[in-house]
C-alpha positions as CSV (number, residue, x, y, z in Angstrom):
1,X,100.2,149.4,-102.8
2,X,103.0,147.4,-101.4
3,X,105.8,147.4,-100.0
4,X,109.5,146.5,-100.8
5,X,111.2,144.8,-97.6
6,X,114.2,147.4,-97.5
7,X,111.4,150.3,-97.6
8,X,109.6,148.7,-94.4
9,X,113.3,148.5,-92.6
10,X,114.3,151.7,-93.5
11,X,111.2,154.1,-92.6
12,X,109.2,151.1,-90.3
13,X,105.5,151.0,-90.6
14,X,103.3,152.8,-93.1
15,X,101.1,155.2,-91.6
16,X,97.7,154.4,-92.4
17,X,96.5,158.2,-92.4
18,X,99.7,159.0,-95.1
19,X,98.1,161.4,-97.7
20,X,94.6,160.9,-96.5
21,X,92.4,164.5,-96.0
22,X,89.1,163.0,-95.5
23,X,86.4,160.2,-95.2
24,X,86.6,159.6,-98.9
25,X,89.8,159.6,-99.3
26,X,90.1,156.9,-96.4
27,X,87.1,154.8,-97.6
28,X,88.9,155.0,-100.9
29,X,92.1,153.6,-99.6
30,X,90.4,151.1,-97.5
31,X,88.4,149.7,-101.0
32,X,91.9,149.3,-102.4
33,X,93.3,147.5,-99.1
34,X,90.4,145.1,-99.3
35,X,91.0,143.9,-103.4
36,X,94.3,143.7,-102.5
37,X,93.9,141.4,-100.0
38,X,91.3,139.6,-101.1
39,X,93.3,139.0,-104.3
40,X,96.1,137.4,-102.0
41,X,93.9,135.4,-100.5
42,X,91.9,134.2,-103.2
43,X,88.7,135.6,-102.9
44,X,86.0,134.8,-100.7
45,X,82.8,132.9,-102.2
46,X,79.1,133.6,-101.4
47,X,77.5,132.2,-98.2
48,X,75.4,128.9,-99.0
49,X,72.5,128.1,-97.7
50,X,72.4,127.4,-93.8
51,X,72.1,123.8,-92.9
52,X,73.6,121.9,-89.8
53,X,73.3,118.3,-88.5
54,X,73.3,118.0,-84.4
55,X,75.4,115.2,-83.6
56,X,75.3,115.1,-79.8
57,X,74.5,117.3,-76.9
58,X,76.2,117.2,-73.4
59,X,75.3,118.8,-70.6
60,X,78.2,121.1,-68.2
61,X,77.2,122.9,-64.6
62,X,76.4,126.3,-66.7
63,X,75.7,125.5,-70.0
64,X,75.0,123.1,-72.8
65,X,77.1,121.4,-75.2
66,X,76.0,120.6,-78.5
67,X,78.5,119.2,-81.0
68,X,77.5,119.8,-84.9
69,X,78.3,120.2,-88.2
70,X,77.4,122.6,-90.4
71,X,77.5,123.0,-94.3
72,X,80.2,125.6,-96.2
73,X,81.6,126.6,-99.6
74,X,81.8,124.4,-102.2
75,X,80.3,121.0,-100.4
76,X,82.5,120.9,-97.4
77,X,81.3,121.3,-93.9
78,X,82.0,122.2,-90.6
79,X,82.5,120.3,-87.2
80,X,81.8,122.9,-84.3
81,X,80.6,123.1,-81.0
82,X,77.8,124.9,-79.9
83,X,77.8,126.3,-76.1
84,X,74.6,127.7,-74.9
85,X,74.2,128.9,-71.4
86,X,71.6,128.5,-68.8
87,X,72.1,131.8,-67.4
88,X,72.9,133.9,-70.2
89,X,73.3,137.5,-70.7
90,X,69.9,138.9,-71.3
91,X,68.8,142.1,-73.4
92,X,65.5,143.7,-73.8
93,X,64.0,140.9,-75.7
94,X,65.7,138.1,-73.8
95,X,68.0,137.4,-76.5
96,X,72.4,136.4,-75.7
97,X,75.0,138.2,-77.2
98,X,77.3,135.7,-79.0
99,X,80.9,134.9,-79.7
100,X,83.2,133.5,-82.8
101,X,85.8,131.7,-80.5
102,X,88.1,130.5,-82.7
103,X,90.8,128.3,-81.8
104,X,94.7,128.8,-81.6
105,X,97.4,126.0,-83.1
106,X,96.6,123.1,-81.7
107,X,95.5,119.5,-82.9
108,X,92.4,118.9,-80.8
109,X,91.0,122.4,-82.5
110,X,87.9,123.4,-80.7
111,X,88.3,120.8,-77.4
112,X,91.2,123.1,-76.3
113,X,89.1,126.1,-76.0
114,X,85.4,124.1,-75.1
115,X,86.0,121.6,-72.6
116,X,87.1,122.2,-69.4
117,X,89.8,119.7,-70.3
118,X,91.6,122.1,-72.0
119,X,95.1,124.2,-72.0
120,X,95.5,126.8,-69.0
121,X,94.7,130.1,-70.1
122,X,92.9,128.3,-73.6
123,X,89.8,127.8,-71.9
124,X,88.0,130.8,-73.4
125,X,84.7,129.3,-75.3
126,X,84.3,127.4,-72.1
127,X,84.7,130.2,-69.9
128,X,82.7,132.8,-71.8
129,X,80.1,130.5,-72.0
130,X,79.9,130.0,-68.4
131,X,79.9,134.3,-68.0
132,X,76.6,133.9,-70.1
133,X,77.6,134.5,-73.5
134,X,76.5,131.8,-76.3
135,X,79.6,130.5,-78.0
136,X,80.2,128.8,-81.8
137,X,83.5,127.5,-82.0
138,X,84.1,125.4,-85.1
139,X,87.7,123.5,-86.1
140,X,89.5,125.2,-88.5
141,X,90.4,123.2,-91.5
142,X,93.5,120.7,-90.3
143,X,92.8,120.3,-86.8
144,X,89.9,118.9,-84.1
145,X,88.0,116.8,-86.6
146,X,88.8,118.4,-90.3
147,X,92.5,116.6,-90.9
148,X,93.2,115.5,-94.0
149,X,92.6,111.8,-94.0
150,X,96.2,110.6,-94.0
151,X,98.0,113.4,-93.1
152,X,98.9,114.7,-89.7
153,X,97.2,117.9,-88.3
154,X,97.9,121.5,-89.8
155,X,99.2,120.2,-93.1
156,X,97.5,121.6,-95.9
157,X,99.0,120.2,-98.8
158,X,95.6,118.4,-99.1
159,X,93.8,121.6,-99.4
160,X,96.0,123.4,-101.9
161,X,95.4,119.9,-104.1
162,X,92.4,120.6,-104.5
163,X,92.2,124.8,-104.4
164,X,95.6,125.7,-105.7
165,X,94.4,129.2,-106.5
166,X,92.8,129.2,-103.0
167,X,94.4,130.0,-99.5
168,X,94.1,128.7,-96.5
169,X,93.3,132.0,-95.0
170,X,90.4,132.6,-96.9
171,X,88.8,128.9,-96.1
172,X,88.9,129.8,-92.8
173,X,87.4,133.3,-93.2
174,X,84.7,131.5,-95.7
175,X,84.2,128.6,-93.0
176,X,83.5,131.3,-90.2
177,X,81.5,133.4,-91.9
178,X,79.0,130.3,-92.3
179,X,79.1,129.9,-88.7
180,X,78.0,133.8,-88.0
181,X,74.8,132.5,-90.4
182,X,74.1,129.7,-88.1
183,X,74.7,132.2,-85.0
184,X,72.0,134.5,-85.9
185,X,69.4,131.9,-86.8
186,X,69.5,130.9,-83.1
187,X,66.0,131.7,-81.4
188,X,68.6,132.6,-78.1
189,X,71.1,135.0,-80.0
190,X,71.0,138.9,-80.1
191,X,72.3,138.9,-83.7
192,X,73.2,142.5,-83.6
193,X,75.7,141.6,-81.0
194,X,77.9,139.0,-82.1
195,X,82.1,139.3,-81.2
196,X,85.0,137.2,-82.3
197,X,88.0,135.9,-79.9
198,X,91.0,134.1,-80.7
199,X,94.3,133.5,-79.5
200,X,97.8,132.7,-82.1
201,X,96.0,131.6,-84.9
202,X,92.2,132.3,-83.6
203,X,93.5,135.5,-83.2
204,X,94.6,136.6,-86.3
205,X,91.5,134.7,-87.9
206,X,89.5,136.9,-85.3
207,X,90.2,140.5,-86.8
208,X,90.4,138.5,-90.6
209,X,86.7,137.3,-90.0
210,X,85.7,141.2,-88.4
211,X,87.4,142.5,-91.8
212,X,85.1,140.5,-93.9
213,X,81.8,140.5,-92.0
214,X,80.2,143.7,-90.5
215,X,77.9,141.3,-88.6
216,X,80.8,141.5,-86.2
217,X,80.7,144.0,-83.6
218,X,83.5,143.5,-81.5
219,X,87.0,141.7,-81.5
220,X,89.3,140.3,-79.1
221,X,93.0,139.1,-80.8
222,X,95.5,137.5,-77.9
223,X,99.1,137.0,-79.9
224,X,97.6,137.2,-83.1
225,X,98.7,140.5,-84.4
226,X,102.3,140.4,-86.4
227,X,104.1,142.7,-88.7
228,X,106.0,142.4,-91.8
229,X,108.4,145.4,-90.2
230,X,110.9,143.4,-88.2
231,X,110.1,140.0,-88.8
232,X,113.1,138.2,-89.2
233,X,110.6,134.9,-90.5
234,X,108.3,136.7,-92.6
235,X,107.5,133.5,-94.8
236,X,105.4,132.2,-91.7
237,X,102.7,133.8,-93.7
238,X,103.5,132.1,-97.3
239,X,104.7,128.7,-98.9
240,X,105.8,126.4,-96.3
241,X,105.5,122.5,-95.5
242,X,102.6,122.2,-93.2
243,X,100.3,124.8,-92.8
244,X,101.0,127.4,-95.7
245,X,98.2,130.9,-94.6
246,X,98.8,132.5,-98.0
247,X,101.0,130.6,-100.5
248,X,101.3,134.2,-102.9
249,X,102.9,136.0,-99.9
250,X,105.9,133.9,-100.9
251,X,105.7,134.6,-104.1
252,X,106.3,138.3,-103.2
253,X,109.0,137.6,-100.9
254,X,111.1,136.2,-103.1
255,X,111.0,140.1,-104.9
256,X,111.8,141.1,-102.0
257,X,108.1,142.5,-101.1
258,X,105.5,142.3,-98.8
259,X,101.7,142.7,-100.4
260,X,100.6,145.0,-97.2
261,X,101.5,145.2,-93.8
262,X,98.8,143.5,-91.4
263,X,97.8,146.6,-89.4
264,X,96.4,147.6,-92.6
265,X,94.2,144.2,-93.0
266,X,93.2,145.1,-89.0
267,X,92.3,148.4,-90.3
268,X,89.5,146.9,-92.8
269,X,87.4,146.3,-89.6
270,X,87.8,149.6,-88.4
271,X,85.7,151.4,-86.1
272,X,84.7,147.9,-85.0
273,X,85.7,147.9,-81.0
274,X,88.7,145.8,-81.4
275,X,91.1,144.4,-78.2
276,X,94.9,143.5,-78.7
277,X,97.1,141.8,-76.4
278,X,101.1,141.1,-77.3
279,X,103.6,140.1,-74.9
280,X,106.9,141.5,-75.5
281,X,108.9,137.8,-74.4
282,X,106.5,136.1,-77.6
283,X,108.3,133.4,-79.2
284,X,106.7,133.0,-81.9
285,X,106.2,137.1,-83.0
286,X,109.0,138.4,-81.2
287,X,109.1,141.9,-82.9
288,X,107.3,143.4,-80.2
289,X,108.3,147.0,-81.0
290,X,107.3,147.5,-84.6
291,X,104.0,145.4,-83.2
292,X,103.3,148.1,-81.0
293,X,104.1,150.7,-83.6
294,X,101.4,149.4,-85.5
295,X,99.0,149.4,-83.1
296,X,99.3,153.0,-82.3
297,X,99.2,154.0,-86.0
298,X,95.7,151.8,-86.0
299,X,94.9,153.4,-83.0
300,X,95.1,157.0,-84.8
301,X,93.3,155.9,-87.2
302,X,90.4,155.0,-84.5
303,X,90.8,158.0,-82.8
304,X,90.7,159.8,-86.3
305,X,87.6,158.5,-87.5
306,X,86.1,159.6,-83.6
307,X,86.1,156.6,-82.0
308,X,89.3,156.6,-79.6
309,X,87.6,154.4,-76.9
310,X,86.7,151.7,-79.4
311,X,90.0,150.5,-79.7
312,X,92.2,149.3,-76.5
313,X,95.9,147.6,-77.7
314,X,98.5,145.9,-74.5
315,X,101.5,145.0,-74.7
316,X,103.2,143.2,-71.3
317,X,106.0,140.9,-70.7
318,X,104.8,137.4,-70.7
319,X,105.0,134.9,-73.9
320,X,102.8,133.8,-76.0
321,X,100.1,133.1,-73.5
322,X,97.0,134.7,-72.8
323,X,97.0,135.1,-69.3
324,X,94.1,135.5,-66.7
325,X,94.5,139.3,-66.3
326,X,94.1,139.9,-69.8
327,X,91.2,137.4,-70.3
328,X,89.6,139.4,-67.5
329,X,90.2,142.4,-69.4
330,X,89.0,141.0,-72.8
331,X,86.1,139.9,-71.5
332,X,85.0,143.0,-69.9
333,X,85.5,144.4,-72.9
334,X,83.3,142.3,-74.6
335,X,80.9,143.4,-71.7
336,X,81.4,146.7,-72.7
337,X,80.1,146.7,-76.3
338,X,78.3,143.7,-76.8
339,X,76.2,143.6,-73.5
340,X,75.7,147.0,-72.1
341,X,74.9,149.0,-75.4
342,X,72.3,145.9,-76.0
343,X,70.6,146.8,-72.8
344,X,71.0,150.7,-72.3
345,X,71.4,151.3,-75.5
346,X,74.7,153.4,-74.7
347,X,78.0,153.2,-76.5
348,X,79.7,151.5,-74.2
349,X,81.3,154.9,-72.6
């Protein structure tokens, strides 16, 4: 597996569905996607224990805020904030559906996406919360509350100190799959209905976390989804100054190789319901076209393994923005599989 740079510009994306005849033969090729990429990354370690501190609580017109901390691998912990409506989204037994909302790039972390304070179009904990979902949304390592004591936010030279063999890409991975375990202990969540959202980096940390935990059942990735194929700054993803995602990606660079392409690491969740949105005018991944060629190849593969309608992928003009339209659209999607099928007990058709 792997690619060689000239190979991706030559014949553009892989096809996920190249050479496979059957479920084994894809389940096969998935199992060898996954120690690939979890060899790149590092590896991800066992859950510990669950164990959180509340450190204050706050009270908004539709829901509560409770800011915590809560413990992770290898003696670190967590600072997150808990959002927990007073009109939820009730099942059967009462329980809420819940939702991962992980944060984007920026230096107050989880306040942009919790407080009503935060960026336009950003405001998606807060505003799910307020639609009736519960919502965990913990800083990532670097930003909100978890910089590096001297260092400014998103620099991880601190980290790689101390983990050199690690990545920053699996931390975060490890650090949200500790906040799913605190999600499901709550009396109020339906635990068999727990999603993931993210925009730019919460994105991309979105369909990483669904890859790596069944426990979620839907995703929602704004500008989060890149490609090797066309990038003309592929390193974003290696060794770099501030905040290095996967310091071996360089590594394979320099050999003019990729280790994957990331429509194959989306594909690990797969048939989990999973909701794209790219703008074509996105700064920051401006390779819109080979985007959306990967996106319908992962969309074959849904429709291959029978589940067309779990997967929904857009593309429009704006940046790299998550505008109202396609929040309203994400949401109902979330609606859609993590709501409805918890009450009728339908697929979400």
């Amino acid at each position: 597996m792997g690619y060689t740079l000239e190979q991706l510009k030559r014949d553009g994306i892989p096809k996920l569905l190249n050479g496979i005849a059957d479920r084994d033969g894809w389940e096969a090729k998935r199992k060898e996607i996954k120690a690939r990429w979890e060899a790149f990354i590092g590896g991800l370690p066992e859950l510990v224990p669950l164990r959180y501190d509340v450190l204050a609580e706050e009270e908004e017109e539709r829901h509560r805020r409770v800011h915590l901390r809560y413990d992770t691998a290898y003696g670190d912990s967590v600072t997150a904030f808990l959002l927990i409506p007073k009109d939820g989204l009730r099942n059967a037994d009462g329980k809420m559906p819940a939702i991962m909302a992980l944060h984007q790039t920026a230096n107050e972390g989880k306040a942009e996406i919790c407080l009503p304070t935060g960026k336009k179009n950003r405001r998606y904990g807060y505003e799910l919360a307020n639609r009736g979902y519960v919502v965990l949304a913990p800083d990532t390592i670097t930003a909100g509350e978890r910089v590096y004591e001297g260092a400014s936010p998103f620099q991880t030279a601190p980290f790689y100190e101390k983990y050199p063999e690690w990545s920053a890409v699996a931390k975060m991975i490890a650090d949200h799959r500790q906040g799913i375990d605190l999600l499901v202990s709550l009396e109020e969540v339906d635990a068999a209905n727990i999603g993931a959202i993210g925009h730019s980096l919460g994105g991309y940390n979105a369909f990483f976390l669904a890859g790596a935990d069944e426990r979620i059942r839907a995703v929602v990735s704004s500008c989060g989804f890149a490609t090797f194929t066309g990038d003309e700054k592929p390193n974003r993803w290696g060794r770099r100054d501030w905040f290095s995602h996967i310091p071996a990606v360089t590594d394979e660079l320099e050999q003019g190789r990729v280790p994957f392409e990331w429509h194959e690491i989306a594909a690990l969740a797969a048939p989990t319901p999973f909701f794209n949105w790219s703008g074509q005018a996105d700064a920051i991944f401006p390779h819109w076209e080979p985007i959306a060629e990967a996106m319908r190849d992962l969309r074959g593969l849904y429709e291959w393994l029978g589940e067309p309608e779990r997967m929904l992928s857009l593309d429009g003009t704006s940046g790299h923005d998550f505008p109202t339209p396609v929040r309203a659209a994400a949401y109902e999607f979330f609606d859609m599989w993590l709501h409805a099928s918890s009450v009728t007990g339908q697929t979400g058709e």
